[in-house]
C-alpha positions in Angstrom: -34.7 -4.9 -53.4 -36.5 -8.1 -54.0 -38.7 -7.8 -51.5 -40.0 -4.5 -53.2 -39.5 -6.1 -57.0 -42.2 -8.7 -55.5 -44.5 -6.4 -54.4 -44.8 -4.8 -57.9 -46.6 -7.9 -59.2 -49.7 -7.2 -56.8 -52.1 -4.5 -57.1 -52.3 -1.7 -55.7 -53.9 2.2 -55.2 -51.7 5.8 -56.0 -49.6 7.8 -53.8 -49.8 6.7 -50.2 -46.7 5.7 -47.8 -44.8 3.0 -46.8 -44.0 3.9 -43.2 -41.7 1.6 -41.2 -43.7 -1.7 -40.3 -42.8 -2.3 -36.7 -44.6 -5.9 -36.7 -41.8 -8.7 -36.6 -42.1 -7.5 -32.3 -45.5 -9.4 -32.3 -46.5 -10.9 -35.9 -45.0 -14.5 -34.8 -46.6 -14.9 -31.2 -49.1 -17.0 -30.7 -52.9 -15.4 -29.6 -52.6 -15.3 -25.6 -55.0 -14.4 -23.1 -54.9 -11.7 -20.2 -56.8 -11.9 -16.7 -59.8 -10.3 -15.9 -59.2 -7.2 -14.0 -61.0 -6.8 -10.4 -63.1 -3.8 -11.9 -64.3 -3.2 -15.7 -65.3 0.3 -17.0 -68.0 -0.3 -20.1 -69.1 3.1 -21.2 -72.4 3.4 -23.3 -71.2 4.9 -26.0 -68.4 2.2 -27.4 -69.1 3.0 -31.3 -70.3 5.1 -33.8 -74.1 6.3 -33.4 -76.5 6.5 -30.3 -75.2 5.2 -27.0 -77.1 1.9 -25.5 -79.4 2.1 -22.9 -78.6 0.7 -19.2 -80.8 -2.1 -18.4 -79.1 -3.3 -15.1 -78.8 -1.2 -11.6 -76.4 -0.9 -9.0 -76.4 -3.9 -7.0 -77.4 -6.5 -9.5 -75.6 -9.7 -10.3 -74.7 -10.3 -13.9 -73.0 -13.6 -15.3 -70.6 -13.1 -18.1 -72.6 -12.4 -21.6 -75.7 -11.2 -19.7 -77.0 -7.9 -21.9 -76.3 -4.7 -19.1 -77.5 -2.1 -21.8 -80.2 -2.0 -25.2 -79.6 -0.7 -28.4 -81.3 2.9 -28.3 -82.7 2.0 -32.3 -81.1 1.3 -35.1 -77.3 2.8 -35.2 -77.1 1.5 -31.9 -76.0 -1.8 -30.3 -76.3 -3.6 -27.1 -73.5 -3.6 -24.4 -72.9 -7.2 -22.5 -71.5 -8.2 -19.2 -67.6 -9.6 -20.0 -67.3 -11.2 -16.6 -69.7 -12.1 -14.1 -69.8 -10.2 -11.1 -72.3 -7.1 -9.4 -72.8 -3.7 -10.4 -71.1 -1.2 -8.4 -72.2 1.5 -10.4 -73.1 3.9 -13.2 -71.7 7.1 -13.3 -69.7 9.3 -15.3 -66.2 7.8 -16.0 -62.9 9.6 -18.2 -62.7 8.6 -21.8 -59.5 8.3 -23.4 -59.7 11.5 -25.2 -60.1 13.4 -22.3 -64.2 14.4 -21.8 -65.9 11.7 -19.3 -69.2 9.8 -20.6 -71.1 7.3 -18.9 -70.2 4.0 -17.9 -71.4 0.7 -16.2 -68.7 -0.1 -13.2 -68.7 -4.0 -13.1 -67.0 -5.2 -10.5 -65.5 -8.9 -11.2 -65.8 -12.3 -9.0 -62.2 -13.2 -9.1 -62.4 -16.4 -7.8 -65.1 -17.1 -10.3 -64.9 -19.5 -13.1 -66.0 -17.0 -15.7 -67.6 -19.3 -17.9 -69.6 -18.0 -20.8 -73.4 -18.8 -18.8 -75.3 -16.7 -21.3 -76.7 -17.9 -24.7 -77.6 -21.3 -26.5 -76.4 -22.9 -29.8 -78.7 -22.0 -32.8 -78.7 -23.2 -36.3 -77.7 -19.9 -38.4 -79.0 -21.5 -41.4 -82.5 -21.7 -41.0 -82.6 -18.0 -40.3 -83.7 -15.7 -43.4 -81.9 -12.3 -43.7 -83.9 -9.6 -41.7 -83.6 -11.9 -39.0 -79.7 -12.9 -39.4 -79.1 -8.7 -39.5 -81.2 -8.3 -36.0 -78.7 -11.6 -34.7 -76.0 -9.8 -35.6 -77.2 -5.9 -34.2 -78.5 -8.4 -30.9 -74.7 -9.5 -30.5 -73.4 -6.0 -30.2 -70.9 -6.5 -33.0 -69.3 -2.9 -34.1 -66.7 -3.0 -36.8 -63.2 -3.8 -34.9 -60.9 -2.5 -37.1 -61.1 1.1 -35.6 -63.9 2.2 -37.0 -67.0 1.0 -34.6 -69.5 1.5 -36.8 -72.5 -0.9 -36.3 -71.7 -4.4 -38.3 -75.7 -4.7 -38.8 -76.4 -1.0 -40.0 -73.3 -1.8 -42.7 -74.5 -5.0 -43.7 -78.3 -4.1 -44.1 -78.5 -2.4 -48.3 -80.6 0.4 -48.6 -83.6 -0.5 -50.3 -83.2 0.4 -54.5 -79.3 -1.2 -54.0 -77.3 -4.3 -54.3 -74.4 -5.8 -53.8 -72.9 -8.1 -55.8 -69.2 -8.5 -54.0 -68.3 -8.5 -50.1 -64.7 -7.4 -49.4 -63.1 -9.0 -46.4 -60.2 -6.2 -45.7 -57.1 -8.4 -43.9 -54.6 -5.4 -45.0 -54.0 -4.4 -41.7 -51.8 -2.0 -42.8 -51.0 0.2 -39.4 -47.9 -0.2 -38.4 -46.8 -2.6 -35.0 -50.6 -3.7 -35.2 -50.5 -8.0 -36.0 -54.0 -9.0 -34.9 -55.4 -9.5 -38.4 -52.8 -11.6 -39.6 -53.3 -13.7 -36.4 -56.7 -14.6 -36.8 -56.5 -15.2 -40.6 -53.6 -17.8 -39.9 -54.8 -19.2 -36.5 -58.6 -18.7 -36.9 -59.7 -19.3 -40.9 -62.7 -21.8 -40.1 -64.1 -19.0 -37.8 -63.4 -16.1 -40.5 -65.3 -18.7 -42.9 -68.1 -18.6 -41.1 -68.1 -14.8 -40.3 -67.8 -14.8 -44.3 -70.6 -17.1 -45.0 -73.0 -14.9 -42.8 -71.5 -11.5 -43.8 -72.7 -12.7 -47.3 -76.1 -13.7 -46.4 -77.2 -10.5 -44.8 -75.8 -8.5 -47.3 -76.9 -10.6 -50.6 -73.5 -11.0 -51.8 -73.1 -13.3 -54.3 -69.2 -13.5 -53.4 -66.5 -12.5 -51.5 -62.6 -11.1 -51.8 -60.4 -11.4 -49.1 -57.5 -8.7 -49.5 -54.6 -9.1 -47.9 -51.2 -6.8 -48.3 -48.3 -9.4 -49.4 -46.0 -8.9 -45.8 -48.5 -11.1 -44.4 -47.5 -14.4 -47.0 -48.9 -16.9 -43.7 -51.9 -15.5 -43.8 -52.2 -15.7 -47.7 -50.6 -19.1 -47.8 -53.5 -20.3 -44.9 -56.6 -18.9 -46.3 -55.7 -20.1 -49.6 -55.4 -23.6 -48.5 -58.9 -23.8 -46.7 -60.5 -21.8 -49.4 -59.2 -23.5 -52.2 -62.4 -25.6 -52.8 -64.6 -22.6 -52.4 -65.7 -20.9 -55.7 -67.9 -17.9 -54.6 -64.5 -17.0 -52.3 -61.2 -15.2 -53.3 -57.8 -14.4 -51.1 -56.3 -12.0 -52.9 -53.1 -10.5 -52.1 -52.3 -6.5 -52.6 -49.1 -4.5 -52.5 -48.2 -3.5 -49.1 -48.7 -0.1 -48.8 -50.3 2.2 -46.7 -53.5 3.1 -45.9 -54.0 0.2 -48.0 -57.2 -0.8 -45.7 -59.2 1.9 -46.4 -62.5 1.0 -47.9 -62.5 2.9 -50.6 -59.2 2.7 -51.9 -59.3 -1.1 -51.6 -62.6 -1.7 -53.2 -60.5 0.4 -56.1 -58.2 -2.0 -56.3 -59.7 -4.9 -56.1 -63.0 -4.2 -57.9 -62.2 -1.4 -60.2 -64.6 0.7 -59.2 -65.0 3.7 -57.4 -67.1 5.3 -55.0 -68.2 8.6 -55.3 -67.4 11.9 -53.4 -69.5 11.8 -50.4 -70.6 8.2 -51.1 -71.1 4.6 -49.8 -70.0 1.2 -51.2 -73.1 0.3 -51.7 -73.8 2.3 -54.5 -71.3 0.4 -56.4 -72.2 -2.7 -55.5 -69.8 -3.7 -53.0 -69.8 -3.6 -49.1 -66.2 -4.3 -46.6 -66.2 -5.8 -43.6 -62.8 -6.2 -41.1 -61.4 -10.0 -40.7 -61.5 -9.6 -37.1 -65.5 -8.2 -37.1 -66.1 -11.7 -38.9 -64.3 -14.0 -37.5 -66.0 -13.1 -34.1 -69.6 -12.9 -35.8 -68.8 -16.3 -37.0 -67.6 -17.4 -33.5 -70.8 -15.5 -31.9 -73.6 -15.7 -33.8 -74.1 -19.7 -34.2 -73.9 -19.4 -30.1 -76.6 -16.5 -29.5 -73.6 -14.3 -27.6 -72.2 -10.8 -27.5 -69.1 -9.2 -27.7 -67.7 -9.0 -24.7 -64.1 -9.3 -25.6 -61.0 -8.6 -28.3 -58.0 -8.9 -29.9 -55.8 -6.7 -29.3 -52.2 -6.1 -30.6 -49.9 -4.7 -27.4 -46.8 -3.5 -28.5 -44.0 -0.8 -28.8 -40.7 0.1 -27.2 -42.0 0.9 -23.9 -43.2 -2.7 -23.9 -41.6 -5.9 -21.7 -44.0 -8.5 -23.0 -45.4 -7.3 -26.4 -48.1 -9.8 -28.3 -51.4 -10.1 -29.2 -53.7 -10.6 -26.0 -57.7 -11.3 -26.1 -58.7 -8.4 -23.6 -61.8 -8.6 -21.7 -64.0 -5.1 -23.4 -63.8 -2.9 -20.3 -60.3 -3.8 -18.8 -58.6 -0.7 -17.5 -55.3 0.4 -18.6 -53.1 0.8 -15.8 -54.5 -2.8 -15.3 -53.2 -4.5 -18.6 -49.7 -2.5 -18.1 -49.5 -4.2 -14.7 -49.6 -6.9 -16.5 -47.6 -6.8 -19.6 -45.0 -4.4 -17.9 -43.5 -1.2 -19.0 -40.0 -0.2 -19.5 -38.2 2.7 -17.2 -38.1 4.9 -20.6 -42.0 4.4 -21.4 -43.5 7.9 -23.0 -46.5 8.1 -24.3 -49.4 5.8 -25.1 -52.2 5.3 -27.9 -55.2 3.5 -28.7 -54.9 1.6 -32.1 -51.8 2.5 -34.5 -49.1 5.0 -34.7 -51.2 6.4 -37.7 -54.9 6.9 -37.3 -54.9 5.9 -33.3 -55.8 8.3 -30.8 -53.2 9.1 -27.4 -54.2 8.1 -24.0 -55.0 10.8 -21.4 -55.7 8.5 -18.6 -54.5 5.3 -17.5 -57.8 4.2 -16.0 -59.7 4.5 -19.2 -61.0 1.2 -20.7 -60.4 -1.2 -23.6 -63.2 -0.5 -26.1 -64.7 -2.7 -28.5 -63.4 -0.3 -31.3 -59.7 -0.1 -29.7 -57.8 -2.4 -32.2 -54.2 -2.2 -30.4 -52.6 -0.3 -27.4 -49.1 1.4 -28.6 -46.2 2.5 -25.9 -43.6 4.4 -27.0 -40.8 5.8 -25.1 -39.4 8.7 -24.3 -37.4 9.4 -27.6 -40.1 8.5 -30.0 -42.5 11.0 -27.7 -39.8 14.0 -28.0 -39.4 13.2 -31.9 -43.2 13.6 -32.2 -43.4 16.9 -30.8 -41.2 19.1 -32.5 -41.4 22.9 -33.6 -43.6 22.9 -36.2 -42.5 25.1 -38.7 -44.5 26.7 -42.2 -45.1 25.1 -44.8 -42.4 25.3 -47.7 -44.4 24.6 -50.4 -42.8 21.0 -51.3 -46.0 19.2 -52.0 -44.8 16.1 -50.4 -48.4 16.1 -49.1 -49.9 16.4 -52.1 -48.0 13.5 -53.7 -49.0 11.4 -50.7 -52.5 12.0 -50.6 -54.6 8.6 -51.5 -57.8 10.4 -52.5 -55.8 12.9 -54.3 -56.5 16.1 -52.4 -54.4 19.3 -51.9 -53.6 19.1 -47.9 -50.7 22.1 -48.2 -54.3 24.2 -49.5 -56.3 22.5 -47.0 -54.0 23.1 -43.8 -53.6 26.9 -45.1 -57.4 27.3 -45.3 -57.3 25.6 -41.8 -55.1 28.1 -40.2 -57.3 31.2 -41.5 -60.6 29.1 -40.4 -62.1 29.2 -43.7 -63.4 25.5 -42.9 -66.9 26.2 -44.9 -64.3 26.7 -47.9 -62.0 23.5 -47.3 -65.6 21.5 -47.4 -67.2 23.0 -50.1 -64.2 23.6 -52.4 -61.9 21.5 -51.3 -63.3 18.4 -50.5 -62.7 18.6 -46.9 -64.9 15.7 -46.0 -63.8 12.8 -48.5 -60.5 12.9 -46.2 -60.6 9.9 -44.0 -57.8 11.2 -41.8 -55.1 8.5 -42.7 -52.3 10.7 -41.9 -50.1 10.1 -44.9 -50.0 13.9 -45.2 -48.6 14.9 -41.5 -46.2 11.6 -41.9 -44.4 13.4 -44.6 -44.7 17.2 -43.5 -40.5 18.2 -43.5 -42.3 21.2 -41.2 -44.2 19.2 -38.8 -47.5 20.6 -40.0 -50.2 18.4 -37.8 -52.6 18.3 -40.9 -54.9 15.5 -40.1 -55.1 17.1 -36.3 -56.2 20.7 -38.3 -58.6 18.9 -40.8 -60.2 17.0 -37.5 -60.8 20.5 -36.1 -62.1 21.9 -39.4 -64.4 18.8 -39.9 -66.0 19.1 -36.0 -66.6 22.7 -36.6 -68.8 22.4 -40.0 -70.5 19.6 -38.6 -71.5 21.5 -35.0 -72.4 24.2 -37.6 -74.6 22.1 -39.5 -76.2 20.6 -36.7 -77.2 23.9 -35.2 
């Protein structure tokens, strides 16, 4: 009870969840690191927009950091080598939702040092903004919180626009994911950085960092560095989810609110992930890429859950050789319990967009696919919704295939799939999974 009378005094959005947390497993471990594997899988297509472009061939020596694939123009980014090793090949490869996409095979020099032999130190300062946003697209930085859309195309304001505020989102508010709260307490000179050049690209004339009020460390140790910082603000938010979302938490922390169908930018504000700046601010001043994460590994089919720095590539089976697995492990997913995706194969990749790998067992697998039965008309849904929608209306719509109708009178698209409504559903309706369908459909028709 005084945990929740607390949580009152910080603000916060309407309706939305509070799901059970799961993060006590991994929130006080220290960041570790895992081995390179002997073989790493990089697909082209690791974010949102236009795969890159293989520049490398079979046979080829790479050293760890070299660029093995170019942007293919702007909502693209580069792909670089996380080990050294050769190229063993390029060919078509499984993805972890099922359909296989091309990928650079990289097989790894074990006995190598796997040293960081690619890039130079540069002063960041002296660079003026067009060329800090092609740094930044050059460094093959994608947003890590899940999303994976290119850091540079966010950060570059439409022309006619401005932003006056940059929100640094450290909600983390999927449950059993802890990497967030890691970096803010162990990393907050590198997230200052990240910050300072976030700021500087966008034309931000300050920043908010919001963070939900379960992760008091993390508040406590940005507060302390920042204190002597005026154009920067930690603020804390009620803990609630999907507190992260962009929209909702420029809501709350701004007051203002973007419109159906529109950007942040049009309000004046643009949000960046804590861990897609602390790794700009680690990268950048060093002319490197992304060729690793954070990621949280956790969940009761775990032996050894934490948060490991994963080389981008690393195969599956690979990291649970590692970690181990219990007897009773069922079923696994990419990212959280929430908005993650499930794992069809177990030699699909880490990707720079995969913010935490999630193994449940066997009981949490059968309580996940139950009968689904029809809806009762109990708006639970509705009261959950964060953007205020009518997912009951929507999911009926869905089962007719009237999608046109759920986007044009319902407001289909402004649902980011958070999953609050399925998470309630007393019938098991798989809502987000129907409003996914609906959304792939109107946009295959459109694009036709």
């Amino acid at each position: 009870m005084i945990n929740w009378l607390k949580s009152l005094s910080y603000k916060t959005f309407a309706h939305g969840i509070h799901p059970d947390e799961h993060k006590e497993e991994t929130r006080h471990i220290g960041i570790q690191r895992l081995p390179f594997a002997p073989e790493l899988i990089l697909p082209l297509a690791q974010h949102f927009g236009k795969p890159s472009k293989a520049i490398v061939h079979v046979g080829q020596e790479v050293v760890r950091g070299e660029p093995l694939a170019e942007a293919d123009g702007f909502l693209s980014v580069p792909l670089h080598a996380p080990a050294s090793g050769v190229i063993k090949g390029i060919e078509l490869k499984p993805s972890a939702r099922g359909p296989k996409t091309e990928a650079i095979v990289l097989k790894v020099y074990t006995g190598e040092a796997q040293r960081i032999l690619y890039g130079m130190p540069r002063d960041i300062e002296t660079l003026t903004q067009e060329e800090l946003l092609q740094a930044i697209q050059d460094s093959g930085m994608v947003g890590l919180g899940g999303a994976g859309f290119p850091s540079h195309a966010k950060l570059k304001i439409p022309a006619g626009h401005e932003v006056d505020t940059l929100i640094v989102n450290g909600c983390e508010c999927e449950p059993y994911l802890t990497t967030d709260d890691r970096l803010m307490r162990e990393h907050p000179e590198q997230l200052l950085q990240g910050i300072r050049i976030a700021m500087k690209a966008s034309g931000a004339k300050r920043a908010i960092v919001g963070i939900e009020d379960n992760k008091m460390e993390a508040i406590k140790s940005l507060q302390a560095h920042y204190a002597d910082i005026d154009d920067i603000k930690v603020e804390p938010v009620q803990t609630k989810y999907p507190q992260g979302s962009e929209k909702l938490l420029i809501k709350v922390l701004l007051g203002r609110e973007v419109p159906s169908g529109g950007f942040p930018f049009q309000i004046g504000a643009v949000v960046q992930n804590v861990a897609t700046l602390a790794e700009l601010g680690q990268l950048l001043p060093q002319t490197q890429g992304l060729i690793e994460r954070l990621i949280t590994i956790t969940g009761p089919g775990i032996k050894k859950p934490g948060n490991y720095i994963v080389p981008l590539g690393t195969p599956l089976r690979f990291i649970l050789e590692q970690i181990g697995v219990a007897d009773d492990s069922g079923y696994m997913i990419f990212g959280g319990p929430m908005m993650g995706s499930t794992v069809s194969f177990l030699d699909v990749p880490v990707l720079k967009q995969v913010s935490g790998l999630l193994v449940l067992n066997q009981g949490a697998a059968q309580d996940s696919s139950e009968k689904i039965y029809p809806c009762i008309k109990c708006a639970r849904c509705v009261d959950a919704c964060p953007v205020l929608l009518n997912p009951s209306m929507l999911g009926q719509l869905a089962a007719k295939r009237y999608y046109e109708t759920m986007a044009k009178q319902y407001h289909l698209m402004d649902c980011f799939e958070c999953g609050c409504c399925s998470y309630v559903c007393p019938s098991n309706i798989p809502l987000v999974q129907y409003f996914r369908i609906a959304k792939s459909i109107n946009r295959e028709k459109a694009a036709k």
